[in-house]
C-alpha positions, 0 to 999 in steps of 0.5 A, a space after each residue: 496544480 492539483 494536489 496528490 498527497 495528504 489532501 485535507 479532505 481525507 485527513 479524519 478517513 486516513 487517521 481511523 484507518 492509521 490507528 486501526 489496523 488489521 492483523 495483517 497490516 499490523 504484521 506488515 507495518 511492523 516489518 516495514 516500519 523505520 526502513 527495517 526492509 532495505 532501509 527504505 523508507 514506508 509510509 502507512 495510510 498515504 493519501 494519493 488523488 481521491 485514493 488512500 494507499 495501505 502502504 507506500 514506499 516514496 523513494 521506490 514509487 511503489 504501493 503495497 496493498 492488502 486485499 482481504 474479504 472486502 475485495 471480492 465485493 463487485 463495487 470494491 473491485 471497481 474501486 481498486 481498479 480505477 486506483 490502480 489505473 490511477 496510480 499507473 498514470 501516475 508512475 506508481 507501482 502497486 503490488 497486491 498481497 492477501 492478507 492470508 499470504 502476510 499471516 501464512 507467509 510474511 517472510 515470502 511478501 516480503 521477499 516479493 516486495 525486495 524483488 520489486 526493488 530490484 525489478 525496479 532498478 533495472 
């Protein structure tokens, strides 16, 4: 059986971006972090197939990910749609926020990522 989660292979990758994280993903993770949204759990930098995931949240099977300058890159783009093919196959969900939308409005990202809670649920 394959291995999805935590692969050896992107242990070094996942600890560098663990440790340096921008702005927006700090702002996010400090609202995420020891079940403060809905008491669910949120997992940072977890590392799915070949993919690494910004945030992860088990128990709801869902992706948050934080598009910046890099993902108006053509290449980029092709990366970020062959995980999100990947992470559909797989049951994940994946919400897509702009870093901006986080330093701008956080409150409302995460009142988006409540919604999908519930969404989910139904």
């Amino acid at each position: 059986m394959r291995r999805f989660f935590h692969r050896h292979t992107q242990t070094n990758r996942r600890r560098v971006l663990h440790n340096n994280l921008t702005p927006s993903e700090a702002l996010l993770w400090m609202s995420l972090k020891g079940k403060k949204l809905e008491g669910k759990k949120f997992e940072k930098w977890q590392s799915f197939g070949d993919y690494t995931i910004k945030f992860y949240c088990p128990s709801e099977k869902l992706a948050i990910e934080l598009d910046g300058d890099t993902s108006l890159v053509p290449s980029e783009q092709i990366v970020e749609q062959k995980k999100e093919e990947f992470l559909s196959q797989q049951g994940v969900r994946i919400i897509r926020i702009n870093d901006e939308e986080v330093l701008e409005a956080k409150e409302a990202v995460l009142e988006r990522i409540t919604m999908e809670f519930h969404t989910s649920s139904t």
